[in-house]
Structures are given as structure tokens and as C-alpha cells.
C-alpha positions as MATLAB code, in Angstrom:
seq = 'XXXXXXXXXXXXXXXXXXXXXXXXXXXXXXXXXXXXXXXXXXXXXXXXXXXXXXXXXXXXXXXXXXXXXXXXXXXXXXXXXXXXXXXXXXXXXXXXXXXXXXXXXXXXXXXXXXXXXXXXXXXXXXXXXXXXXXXXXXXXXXXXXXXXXXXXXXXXXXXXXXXXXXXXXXXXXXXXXXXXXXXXXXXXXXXXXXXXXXXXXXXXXXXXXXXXXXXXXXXXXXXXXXXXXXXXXXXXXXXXXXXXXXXXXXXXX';
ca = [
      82.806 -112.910   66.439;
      80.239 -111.687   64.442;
      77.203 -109.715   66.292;
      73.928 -110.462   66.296;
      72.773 -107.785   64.272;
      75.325 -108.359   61.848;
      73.578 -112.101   61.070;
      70.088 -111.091   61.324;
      71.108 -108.179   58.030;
      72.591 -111.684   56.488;
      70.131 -113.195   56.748;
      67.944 -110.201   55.398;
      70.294 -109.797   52.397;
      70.363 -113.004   51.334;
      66.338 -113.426   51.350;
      66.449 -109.894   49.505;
      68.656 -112.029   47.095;
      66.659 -114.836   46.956;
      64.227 -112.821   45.545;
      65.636 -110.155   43.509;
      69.529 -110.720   41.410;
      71.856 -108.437   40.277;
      72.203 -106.798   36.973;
      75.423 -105.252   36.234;
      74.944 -101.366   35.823;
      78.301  -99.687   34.804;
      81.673 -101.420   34.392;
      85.184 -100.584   33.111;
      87.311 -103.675   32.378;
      90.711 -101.350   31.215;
      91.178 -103.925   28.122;
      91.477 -100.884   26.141;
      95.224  -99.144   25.044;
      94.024  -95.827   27.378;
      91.945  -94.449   30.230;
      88.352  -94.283   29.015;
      87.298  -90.346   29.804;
      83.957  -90.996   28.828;
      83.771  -92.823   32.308;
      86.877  -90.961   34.269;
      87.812  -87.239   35.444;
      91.477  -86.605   37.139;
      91.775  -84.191   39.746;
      94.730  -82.486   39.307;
      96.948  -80.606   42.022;
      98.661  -80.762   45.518;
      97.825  -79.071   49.144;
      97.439  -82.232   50.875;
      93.922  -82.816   50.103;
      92.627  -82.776   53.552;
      95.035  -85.620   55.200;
      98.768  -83.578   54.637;
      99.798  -85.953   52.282;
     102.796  -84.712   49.903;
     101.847  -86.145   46.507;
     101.039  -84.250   43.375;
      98.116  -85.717   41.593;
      98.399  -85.339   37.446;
      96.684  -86.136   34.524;
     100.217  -87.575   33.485;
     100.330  -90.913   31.568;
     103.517  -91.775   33.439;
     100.887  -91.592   37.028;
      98.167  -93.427   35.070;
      97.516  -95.700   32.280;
      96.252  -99.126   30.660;
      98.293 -102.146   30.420;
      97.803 -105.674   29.961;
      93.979 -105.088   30.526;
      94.602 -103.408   34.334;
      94.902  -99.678   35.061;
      98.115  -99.163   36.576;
      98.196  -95.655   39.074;
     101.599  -95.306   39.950;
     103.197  -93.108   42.583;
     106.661  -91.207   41.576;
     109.341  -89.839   44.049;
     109.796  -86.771   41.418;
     110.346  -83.281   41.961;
     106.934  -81.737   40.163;
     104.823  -78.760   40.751;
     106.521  -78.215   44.663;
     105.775  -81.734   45.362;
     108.311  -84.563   45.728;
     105.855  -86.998   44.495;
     103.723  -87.398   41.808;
     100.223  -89.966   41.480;
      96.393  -90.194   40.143;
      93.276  -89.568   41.699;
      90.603  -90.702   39.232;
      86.992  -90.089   39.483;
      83.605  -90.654   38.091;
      82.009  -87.569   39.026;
      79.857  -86.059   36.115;
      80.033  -89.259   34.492;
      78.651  -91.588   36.456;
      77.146  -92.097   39.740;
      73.976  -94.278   41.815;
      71.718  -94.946   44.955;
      72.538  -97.896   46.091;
      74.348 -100.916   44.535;
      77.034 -103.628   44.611;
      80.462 -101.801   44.202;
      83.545 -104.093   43.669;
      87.231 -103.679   42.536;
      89.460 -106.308   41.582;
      93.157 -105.334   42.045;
      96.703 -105.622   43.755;
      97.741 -103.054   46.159;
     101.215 -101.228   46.121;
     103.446 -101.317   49.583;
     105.968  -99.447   52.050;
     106.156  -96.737   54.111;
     103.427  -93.793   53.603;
     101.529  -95.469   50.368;
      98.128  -95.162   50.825;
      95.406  -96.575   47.859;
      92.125  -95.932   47.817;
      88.734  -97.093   46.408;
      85.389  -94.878   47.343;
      82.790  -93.030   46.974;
      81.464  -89.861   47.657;
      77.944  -87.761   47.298;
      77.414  -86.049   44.299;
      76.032  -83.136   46.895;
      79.253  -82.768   47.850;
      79.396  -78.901   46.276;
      76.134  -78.264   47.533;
      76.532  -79.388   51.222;
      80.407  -80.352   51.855;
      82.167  -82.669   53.275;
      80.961  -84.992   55.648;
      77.745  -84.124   55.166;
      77.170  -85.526   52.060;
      78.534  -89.338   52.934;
      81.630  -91.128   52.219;
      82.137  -94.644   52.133;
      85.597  -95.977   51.581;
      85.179  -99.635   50.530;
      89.126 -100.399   50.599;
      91.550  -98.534   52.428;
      95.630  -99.879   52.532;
      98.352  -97.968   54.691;
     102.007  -99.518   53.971;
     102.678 -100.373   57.124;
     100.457 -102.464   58.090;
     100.932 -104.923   55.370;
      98.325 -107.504   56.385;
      95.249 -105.619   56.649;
      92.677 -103.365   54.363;
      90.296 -101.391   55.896;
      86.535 -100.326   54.558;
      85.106  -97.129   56.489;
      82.290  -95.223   56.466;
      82.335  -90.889   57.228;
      79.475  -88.636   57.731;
      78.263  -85.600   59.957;
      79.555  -86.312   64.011;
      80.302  -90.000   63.094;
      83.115  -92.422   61.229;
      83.421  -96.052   61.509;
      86.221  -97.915   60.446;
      87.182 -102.269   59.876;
      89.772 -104.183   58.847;
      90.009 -107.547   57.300;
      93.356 -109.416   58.095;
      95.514 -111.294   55.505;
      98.277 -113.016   56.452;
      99.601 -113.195   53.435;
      98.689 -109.247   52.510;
      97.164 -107.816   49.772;
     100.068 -106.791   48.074;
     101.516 -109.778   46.064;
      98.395 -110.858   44.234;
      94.879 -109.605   43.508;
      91.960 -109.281   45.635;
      88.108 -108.309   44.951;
      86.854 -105.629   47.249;
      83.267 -104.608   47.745;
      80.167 -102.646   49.262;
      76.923 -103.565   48.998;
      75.129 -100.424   49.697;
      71.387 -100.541   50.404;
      68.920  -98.153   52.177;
      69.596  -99.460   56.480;
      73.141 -100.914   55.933;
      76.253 -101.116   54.112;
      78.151 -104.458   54.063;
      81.841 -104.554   53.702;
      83.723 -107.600   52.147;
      86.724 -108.828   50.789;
      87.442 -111.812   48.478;
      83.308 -112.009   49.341;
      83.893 -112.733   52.709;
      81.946 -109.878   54.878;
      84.129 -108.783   57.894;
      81.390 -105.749   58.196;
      77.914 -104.200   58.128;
      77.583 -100.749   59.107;
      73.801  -99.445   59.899;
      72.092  -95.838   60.655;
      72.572  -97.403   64.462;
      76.297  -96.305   63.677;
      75.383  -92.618   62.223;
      73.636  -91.698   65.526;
      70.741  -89.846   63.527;
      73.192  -88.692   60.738;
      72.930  -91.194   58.459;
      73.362  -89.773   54.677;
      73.436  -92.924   52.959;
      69.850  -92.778   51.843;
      68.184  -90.980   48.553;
      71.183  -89.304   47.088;
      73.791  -90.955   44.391;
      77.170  -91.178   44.848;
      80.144  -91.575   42.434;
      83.636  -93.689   42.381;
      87.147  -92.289   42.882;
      90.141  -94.334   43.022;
      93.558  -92.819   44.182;
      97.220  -93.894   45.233;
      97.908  -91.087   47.837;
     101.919  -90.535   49.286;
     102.203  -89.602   52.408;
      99.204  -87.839   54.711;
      97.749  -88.087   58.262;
      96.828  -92.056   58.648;
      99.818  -93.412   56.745;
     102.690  -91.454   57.982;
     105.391  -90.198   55.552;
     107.423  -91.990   53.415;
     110.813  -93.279   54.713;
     114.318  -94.803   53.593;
     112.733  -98.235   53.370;
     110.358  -96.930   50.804;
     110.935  -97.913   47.074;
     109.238  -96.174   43.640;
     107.918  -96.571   41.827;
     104.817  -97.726   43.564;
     101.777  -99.480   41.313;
      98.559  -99.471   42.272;
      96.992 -102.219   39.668;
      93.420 -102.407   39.257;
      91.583 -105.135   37.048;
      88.219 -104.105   36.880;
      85.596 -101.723   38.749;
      81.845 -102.990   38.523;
      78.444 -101.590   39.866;
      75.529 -104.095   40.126;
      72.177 -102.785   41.108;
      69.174 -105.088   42.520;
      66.052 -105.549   39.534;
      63.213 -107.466   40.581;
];
């Protein structure tokens, strides 16, 4: 059931719609023949990033490329670097970043045992102030083994909050548009633009860092790590991670 406070910020958003509309602010479509690095950095490396997972991330065109107008990440049980896997981890950092905005990904999601996608964003004062200090909102989540749900979270200093929307069909066989709507007092989680979640400063308990600073897009494929647990025999690779578009919309009056 959705909460009270949830409706009255519906409410709110769509009179704040009513009177302002979108414009579309920065978009990459991937109809091109390769990775635009105008708009995209790779971060490059292993160490677990944090969460123990066991991937290698590359700048490899067999972990990430253009086809067919999608970006395809793909995951590779490899021997490379010390790793036994290899993948992406893509951002915009440098390149492009906002305060506030519409953020939405169109795209299938790979599946098994210990694959874990990704599509978030983090503060660009991230070097000056760390991490969780400078806000992270993760606007779709997957973990293989739970097949039928994504999850959109939100991370910060002495809090995290975390939702998932159910499919009973999962997410894995065809595409799906996930999305944040990030303003100043919330951030409203949705998929296929159904909202299953708005997160407020009520849920930062003073630590809200959501407010004044921009923030920029990554999207990974991580193997293994913490949440997702390793992967198994039942696994298979390669594993595809295909994404359709990315697109930021900002209010305008």
C-alpha cells in the first residue's frame, strides 16, 4: 500500500508538472558503430570495488560496445589481469553531470548466479568528501537470483534505503525503462513509469546530500560481490547487459 506521504509528493509532482514540462538535457541513443567518449569514461581495474566482487573492469571492446543501436556490457568468465572475469563500468564523470532531473534507462538485464547490473549516480564531490558523504542514488539495481525483482536505493552519511519492484515475468527477457526523478525534498523511483518509491530527507535523518551539488551517471555489469553472492555452476557467459538509451530531462518553466 502506498503511504500517505508517498501520495501527498504525487500529488505535489504532478501539480509541479502541470505547471512546468520537461526538456530533455543530455541523451545517448548508442545508434552510432562505437562508444561515444565525448560522453563516457571507463574505469579500469579489479580489487573488488568496495562489495568483493571478482570481475575485472576494461576498456576492452569485447566488455563493451555498440550494436544494433544498444550498448551491449558484457561480463566474461576469462582469466585477465588476476581476475576470472572480465566487464565495463562506464561513467560520465568529467563529461557530464546535474542537480536535479529525470534520469531514465531503457534496457534488458543479464541473469544467473552473482550478475549484478547497475544504473546510478554519484556526487561529483566524491574526491573532495568520499563516499557516502557525497550521495548515491542507484535508480536500478538486479542480483541474479532473484529474477523477479529490481531494486532502486538511495546511500548517504548514517543512512541507506532500499525498494524493489516485482515482475513476474522478470526483467531479463525483454526491455524495461527505469527512472529517478530527482528534485530538491524527494526522489521518486519507478519502473516501466509506475512509481513503487519516493524517498525524502525524512529517510536521511538530517543527512540528506541530495540537495545543491551535481551528480553524474555510471552504468556497470559487476560479477560477483557482497549482495549478489558469487557465481556458481548454474551460471552461463557470456552475460549481456543491453542498454537502449540513457536520457536526462530537467524541469524549465
Amino acid at each position: 500500500m502506498i503511504s500517505r506521504q508517498v501520495i501527498v509528493l504525487l500529488l505535489a509532482t504532478l501539480a509541479l508538472a502541470s505547471a512546468q514540462r520537461w526538456v530533455l538535457a543530455w541523451s545517448d541513443e548508442f545508434d552510432g558503430n562505437s562508444i561515444d567518449q565525448s560522453k563516457w569514461n571507463f574505469e579500469q581495474g579489479a580489487g573488488g570495488w568496495g562489495n568483493n566482487e571478482l570481475e575485472f573492469y576494461t576498456n576492452r571492446p569485447q566488455n563493451a560496445y555498440v550494436s544494433g543501436g544498444n550498448l551491449v556490457i558484457q561480463a566474461l568468465r576469462e582469466d585477465y589481469g588476476g581476475a576470472q572475469y572480465t566487464s565495463a563500468r562506464m561513467k560520465t564523470q568529467g563529461k557530464f553531470s546535474t542537480v536535479y532531473g529525470k534520469f531514465e534507462m531503457r534496457a534488458k538485464l543479464p541473469f544467473g548466479q552473482g550478475i549484478w547490473p547497475a544504473f546510478w549516480l554519484l556526487g561529483d564531490n566524491i574526491s573532495q568528501v568520499g563516499w557516502p558523504a557525497c550521495g548515491e542514488i542507484d535508480i536500478m539495481e538486479f542480483i541474479g537470483r532473484d529474477p523477479n525483482h529490481v531494486y532502486g536505493s538511495t546511500h548517504g552519511t548514517g543512512f541507506d534505503t532500499s525498494n524493489a519492484y516485482e515482475n513476474n515475468a522478470g526483467f531479463s527477457n525483454d526491455f524495461h525503462i527505469y527512472s529517478a526523478n530527482w528534485q530538491p525534498d524527494f526522489i521518486e523511483f519507478a519502473v516501466d513509469g509506475n512509481t513503487y518509491r519516493v524517498v525524502t530527507p525524512l529517510d536521511a535523518h538530517g543527512n540528506w546530500p541530495f540537495n545543491n551539488h551535481n551528480m553524474f551517471i555510471l552504468l556497470n555489469l559487476a560479477v560477483g560481490g557482497n549482495w549478489p553472492g558469487n557465481p556458481d555452476a548454474s551460471t552461463q557467459f557470456p552475460q549481456q547487459y543491453v542498454i537502449d538509451y540513457v536520457r536526462v530531462w530537467e524541469l524549465a518553466l
